[in-house]
C-alpha positions as CSV (number, residue, x, y, z in Angstrom):
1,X,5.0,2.2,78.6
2,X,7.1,2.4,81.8
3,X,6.1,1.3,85.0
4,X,4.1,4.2,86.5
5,X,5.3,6.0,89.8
6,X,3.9,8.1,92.4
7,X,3.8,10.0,95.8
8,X,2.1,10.5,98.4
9,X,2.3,13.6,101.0
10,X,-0.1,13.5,103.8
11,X,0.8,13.6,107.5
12,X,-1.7,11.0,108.5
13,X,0.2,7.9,108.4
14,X,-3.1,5.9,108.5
15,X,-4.8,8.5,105.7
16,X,-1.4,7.8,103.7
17,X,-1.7,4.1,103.9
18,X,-5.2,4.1,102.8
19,X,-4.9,5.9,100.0
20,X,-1.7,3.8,99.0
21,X,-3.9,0.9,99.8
22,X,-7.0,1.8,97.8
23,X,-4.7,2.9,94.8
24,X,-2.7,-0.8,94.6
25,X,-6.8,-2.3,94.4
26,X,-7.4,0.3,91.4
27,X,-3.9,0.7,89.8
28,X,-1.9,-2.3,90.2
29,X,0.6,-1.4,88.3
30,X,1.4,1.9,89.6
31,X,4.6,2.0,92.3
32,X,4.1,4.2,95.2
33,X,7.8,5.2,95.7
34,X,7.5,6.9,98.8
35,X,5.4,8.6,101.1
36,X,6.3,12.1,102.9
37,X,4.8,13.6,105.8
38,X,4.9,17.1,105.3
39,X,5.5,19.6,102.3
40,X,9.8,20.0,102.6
41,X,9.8,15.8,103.0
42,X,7.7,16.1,99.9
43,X,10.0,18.5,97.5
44,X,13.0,16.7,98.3
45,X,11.6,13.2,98.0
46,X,9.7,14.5,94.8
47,X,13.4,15.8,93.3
48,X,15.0,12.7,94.1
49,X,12.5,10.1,92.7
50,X,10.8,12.2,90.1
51,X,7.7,10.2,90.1
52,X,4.6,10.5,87.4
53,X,1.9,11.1,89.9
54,X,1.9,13.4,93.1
55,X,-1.0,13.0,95.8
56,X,-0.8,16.2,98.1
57,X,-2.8,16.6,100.8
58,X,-3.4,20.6,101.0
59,X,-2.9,20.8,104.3
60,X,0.9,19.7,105.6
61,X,3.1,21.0,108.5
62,X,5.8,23.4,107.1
63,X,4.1,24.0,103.7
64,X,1.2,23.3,102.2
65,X,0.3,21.3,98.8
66,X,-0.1,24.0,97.0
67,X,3.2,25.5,98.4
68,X,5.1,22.5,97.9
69,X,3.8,22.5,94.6
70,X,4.6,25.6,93.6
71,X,8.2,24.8,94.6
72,X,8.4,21.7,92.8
73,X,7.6,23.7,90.0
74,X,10.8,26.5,90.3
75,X,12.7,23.6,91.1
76,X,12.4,20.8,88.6
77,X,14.8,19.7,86.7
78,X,14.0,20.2,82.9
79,X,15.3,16.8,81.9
80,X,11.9,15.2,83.1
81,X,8.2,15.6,82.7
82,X,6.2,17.6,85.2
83,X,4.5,15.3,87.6
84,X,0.7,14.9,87.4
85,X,-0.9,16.4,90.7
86,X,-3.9,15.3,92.4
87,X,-4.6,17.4,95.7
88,X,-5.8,16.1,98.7
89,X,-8.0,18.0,101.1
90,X,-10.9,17.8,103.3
91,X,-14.2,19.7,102.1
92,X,-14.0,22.9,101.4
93,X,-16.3,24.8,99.2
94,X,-13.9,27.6,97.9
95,X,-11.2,25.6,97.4
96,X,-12.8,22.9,95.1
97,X,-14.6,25.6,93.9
98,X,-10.6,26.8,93.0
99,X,-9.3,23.4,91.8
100,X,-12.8,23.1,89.3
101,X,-11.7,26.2,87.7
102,X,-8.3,25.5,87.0
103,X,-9.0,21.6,86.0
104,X,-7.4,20.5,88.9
105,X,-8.0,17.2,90.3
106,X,-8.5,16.7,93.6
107,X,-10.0,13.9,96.6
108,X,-12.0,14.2,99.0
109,X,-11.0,12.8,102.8
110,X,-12.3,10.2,103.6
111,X,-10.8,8.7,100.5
112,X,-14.2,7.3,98.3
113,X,-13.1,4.4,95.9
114,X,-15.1,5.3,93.4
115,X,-14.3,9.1,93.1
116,X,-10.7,7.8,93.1
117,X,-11.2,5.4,90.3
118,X,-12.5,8.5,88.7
119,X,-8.9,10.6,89.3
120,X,-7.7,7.2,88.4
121,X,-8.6,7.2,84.9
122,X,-7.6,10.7,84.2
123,X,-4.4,10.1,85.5
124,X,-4.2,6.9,83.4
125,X,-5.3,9.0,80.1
126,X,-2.8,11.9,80.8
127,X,0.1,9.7,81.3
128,X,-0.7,8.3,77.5
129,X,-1.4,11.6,76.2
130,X,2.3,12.6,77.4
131,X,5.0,13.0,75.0
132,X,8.3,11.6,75.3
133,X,11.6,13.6,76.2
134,X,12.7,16.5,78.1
135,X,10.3,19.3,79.2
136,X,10.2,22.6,77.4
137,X,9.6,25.6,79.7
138,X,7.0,26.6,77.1
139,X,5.5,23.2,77.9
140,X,5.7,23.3,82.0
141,X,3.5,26.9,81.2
142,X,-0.1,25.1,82.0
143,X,0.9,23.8,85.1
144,X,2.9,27.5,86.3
145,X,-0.6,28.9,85.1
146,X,-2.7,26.8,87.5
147,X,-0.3,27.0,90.3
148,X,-0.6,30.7,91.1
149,X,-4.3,30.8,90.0
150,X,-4.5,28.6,92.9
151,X,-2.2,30.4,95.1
152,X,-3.8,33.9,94.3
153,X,-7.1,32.1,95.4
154,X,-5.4,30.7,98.5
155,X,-3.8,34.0,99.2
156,X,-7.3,36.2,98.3
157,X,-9.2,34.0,100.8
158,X,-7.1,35.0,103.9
159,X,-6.6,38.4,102.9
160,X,-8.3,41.0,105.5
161,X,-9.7,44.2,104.3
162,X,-7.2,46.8,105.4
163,X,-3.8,46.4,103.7
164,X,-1.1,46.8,106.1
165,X,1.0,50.2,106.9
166,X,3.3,49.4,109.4
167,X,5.7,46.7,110.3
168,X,6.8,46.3,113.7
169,X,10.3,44.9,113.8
170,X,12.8,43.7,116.6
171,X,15.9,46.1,116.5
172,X,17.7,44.4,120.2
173,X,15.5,45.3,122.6
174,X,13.8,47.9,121.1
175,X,10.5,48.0,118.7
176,X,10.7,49.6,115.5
177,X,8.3,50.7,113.6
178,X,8.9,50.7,109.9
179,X,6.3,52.3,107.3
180,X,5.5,50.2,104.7
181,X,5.9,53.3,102.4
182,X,9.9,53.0,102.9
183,X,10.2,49.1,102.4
184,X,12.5,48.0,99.5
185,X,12.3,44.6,99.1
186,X,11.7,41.5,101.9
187,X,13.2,38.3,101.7
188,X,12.6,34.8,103.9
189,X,15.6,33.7,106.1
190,X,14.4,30.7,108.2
191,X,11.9,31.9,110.8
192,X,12.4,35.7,110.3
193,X,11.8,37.6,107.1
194,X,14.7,40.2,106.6
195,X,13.0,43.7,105.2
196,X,15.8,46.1,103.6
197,X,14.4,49.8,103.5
198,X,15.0,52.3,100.9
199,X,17.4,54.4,102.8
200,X,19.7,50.8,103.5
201,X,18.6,49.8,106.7
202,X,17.5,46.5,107.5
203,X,15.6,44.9,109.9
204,X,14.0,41.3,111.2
205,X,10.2,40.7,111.4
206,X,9.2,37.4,113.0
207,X,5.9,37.4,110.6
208,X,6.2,34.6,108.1
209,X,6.2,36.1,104.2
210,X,3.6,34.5,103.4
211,X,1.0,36.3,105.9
212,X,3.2,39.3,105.1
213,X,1.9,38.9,101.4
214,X,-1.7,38.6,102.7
215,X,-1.3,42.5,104.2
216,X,0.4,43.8,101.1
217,X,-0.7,45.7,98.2
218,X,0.2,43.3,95.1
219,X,0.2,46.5,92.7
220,X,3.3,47.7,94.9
221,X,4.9,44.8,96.1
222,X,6.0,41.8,93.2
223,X,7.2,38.3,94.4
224,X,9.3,37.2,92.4
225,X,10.5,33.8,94.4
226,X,9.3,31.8,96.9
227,X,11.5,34.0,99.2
228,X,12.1,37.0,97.8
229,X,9.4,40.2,97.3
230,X,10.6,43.7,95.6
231,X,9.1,47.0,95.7
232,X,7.6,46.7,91.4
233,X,8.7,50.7,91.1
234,X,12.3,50.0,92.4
235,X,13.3,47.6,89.6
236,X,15.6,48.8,87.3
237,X,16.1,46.3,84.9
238,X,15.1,42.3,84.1
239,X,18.1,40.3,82.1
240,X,17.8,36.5,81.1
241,X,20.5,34.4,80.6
242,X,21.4,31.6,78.0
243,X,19.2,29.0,79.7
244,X,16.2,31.2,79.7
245,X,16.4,31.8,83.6
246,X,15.4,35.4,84.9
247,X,16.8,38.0,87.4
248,X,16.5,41.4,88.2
249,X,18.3,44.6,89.7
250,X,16.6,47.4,91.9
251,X,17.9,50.8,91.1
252,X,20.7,51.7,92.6
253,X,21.6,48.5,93.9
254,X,24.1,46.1,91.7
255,X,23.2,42.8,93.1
256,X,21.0,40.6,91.0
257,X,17.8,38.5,92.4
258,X,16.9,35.6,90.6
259,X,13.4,35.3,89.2
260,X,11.6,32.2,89.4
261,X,9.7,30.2,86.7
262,X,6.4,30.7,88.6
263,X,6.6,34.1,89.1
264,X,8.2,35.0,85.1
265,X,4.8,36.1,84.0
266,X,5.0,39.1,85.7
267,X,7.9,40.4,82.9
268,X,5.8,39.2,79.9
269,X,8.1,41.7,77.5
270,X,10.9,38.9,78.3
């Protein structure tokens, strides 16, 4: 068996060098190839190095574990096994509660040695149970499943009562008030979120997307990437091309918008 490998996201240096610590006492032979300090550093250090094991702390600036996860996951390159991920997180009743449900394993801060030896061993027994070669899509679909359960959680949690029915976006100096009624699709661009309406228009909303999504009704509104949300009724048709890849065309619109792995479920007739 090859030497294993790992990662380790958490933007407490000294938290990150304890749990690198207390895994080289448990697991000498696994090789911690890097450590990141918040969820981009993590995706792109994760790409590059393609490690075996993934230690994400939940909470990161710039995305979260599960958001970095769920990245990793539209992102990775076929030609190599899923990573095994182990979230890191301080206590929080609903969100073990979340992890328990979708066999998710997970450690607690302050980092105990003995529940680690515990994530230890599974990690150990998975890496055997793996089999060699390339990853299928087909097998990738366990880990896309637990991802958005954990995300829908995530998302539920947060979610106030009231869905939302206005947007109030910057237009120069003036406000604008946009009805959510007449919202086409949104899509992420930096800091903003750029919302096309149905009659053409667009405008900027400084609301991140993904408090957006916590206001929206998930019946109406489908995302479909990590960037990118569509009005479900306006889709006109779903295509997928010769490597198995997704997109999608709104009605009366000939640009295509690429669907992502974690989001393919929603077109199950595909």
């Amino acid at each position: 068996m090859n030497t294993p490998t790992a990662l380790i996201a958490e933007d407490e240096p000294l938290l990150a060098q304890t749990l690198a610590n207390e895994l080289r006492d448990l697991w000498p032979a696994l090789r911690v190839l890097a450590t990141a300090g918040d969820g981009l550093s993590a995706v792109q250090l994760a790409l590059q190095h393609c490690p075996d094991v993934l230690f994400f702390d939940i909470r990161m600036p710039g995305q979260t574990g599960l958001e970095a996860a769920a990245e990793l996951a539209e992102e990775w390159p076929e030609t190599h096994t899923f990573p095994l991920l182990v979230f890191v997180t301080a206590y929080d009743q609903y969100a073990i509660a979340a992890f328990d449900a979708q066999a998710v394993d997970y450690v607690l801060k302050p980092v105990r040695a003995d529940r680690l030896a515990q994530t230890v061993a599974r990690l150990q027994n998975g890496l055997r149970q793996r089999q060699p070669g390339p990853q299928t899509s087909k097998q990738l679909d366990p880990v896309l499943h637990q991802l958005r359960a954990l995300l829908s959680a995530s998302t539920e949690a947060a979610k106030p009562e009231a869905p939302l029915q206005l947007l109030q976006a910057s237009v120069g100096k003036a406000l604008r008030m946009v009805p959510v009624a007449e919202v086409l699709r949104l899509e992420a661009a930096d800091k903003y979120v750029r919302v096309f309406t149905l009659d053409g228009s667009e405008v900027l909303l400084r609301t991140p997307l993904k408090e957006l999504m916590q206001r929206l009704d998930a019946q109406e509104f489908w995302q479909i990437h990590r960037g990118s949300v569509v009005r479900a009724s306006a889709i006109d048709s779903v295509t997928r091309d010769d490597t198995g890849r997704l997109s999608l065309r709104l009605k009366g619109h000939a640009d295509t918008l690429a669907v992502s792995r974690l989001y393919a479920h929603l077109f199950k007739a595909m």
